[in-house]
N, C-alpha and C positions, 0 to 999 in steps of 0.2 A: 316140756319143763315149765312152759309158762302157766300151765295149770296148777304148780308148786306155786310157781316163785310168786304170783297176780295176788294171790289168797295172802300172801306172807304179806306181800306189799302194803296190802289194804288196812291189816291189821298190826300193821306200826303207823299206818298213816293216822289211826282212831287212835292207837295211841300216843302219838304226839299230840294230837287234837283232844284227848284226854287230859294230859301232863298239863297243856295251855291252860285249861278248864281248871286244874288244880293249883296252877300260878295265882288263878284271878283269885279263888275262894283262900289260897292262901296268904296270899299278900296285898294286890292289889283293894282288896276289899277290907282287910284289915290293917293296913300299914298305908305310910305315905306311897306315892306315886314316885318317888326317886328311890324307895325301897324295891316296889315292884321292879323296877327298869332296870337298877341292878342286878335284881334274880333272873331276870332275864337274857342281860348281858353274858353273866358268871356261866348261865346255862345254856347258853350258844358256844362261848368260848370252850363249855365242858366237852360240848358235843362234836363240835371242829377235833378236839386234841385227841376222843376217844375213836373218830373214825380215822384220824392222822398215824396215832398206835395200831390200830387195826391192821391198817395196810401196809405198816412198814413190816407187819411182819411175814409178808407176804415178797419182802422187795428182794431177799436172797435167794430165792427159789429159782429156778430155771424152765421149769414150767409147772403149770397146775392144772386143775381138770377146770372145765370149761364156769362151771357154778360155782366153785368151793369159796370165791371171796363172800357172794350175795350170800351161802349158805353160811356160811363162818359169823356174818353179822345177823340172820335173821333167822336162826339155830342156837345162838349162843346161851348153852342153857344160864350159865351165871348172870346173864344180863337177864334174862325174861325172868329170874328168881327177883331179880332184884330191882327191875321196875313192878312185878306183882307187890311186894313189899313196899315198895315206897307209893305206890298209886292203891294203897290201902288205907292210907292214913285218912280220909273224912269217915272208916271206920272207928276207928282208936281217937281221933281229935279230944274228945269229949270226956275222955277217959281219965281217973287220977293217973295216968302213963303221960300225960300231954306235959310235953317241953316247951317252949319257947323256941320260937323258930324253926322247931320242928316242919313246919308248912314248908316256909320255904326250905327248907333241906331235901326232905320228900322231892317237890317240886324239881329241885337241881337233877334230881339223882333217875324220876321219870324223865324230866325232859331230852338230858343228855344223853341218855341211854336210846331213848327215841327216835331221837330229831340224828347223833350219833351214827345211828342202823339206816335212816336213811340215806343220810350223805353217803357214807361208807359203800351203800350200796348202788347206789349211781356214781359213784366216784368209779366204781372199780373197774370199768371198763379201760377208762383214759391211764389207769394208773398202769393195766397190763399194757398197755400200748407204749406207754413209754419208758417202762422201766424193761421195754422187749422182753416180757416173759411169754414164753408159748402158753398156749391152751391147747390142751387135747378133748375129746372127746368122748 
């Protein structure tokens, strides 16, 4: 399975290391430095709560198959829709479509989604561990 899951891994890791890339072009580089560090802040904090939702729905189960958290987070079609969308935006910036703050919004919504799948998915081992749910096979 580690032939799935190494490949999956790798390609949330570029994209978190993407979403960063899109923090600086969007904020840091255009906005104060107390603006960036809040987009940043707000996008950690996103990413904590959506790997926190993730697993809680995972806490009433009695068991589960052995991958289905790491696959739940780095499978989730709505999430890969919606970082492809928001790590699109130095497409459209330019565009009469361009909002204000658009960047950093984008940015929130890659990073957390990102950085989110990560956590979530190194979380999920301690999480079955101690909320004693089995794993099968």
């Amino acid at each position: 399975m580690g032939l799935v899951i190494l490949p999956l891994l790798l390609i949330w890791l570029i994209a978190t290391g993407y979403s960063l890339h899109l923090w600086y072009t969007a904020t840091y580089s255009e906005h104060s430095i107390l603006y960036a560090l809040l987009a940043l802040m707000l996008g950690t904090a996103l990413a904590i709560g959506y790997s926190w939702l993730g697993l809680q729905s995972f806490k009433s189960k009695e068991s589960i198959w052995a991958f289905e958290i790491l696959f739940f987070f780095m499978w989730n079609k709505y999430s890969i829709a919606a970082f492809l969308l928001a790590a699109s935006y130095p497409l459209w910036k330019h565009t009469q479509f361009a909002i204000p703050h658009a960047g950093a919004l984008c940015f929130l919504i890659a990073f957390s989604l990102s950085l989110g799948t990560l956590i979530g998915s190194f979380q999920s081992e301690s999480f079955v561990e101690e909320h004693e749910i089995r794993v099968t096979h």
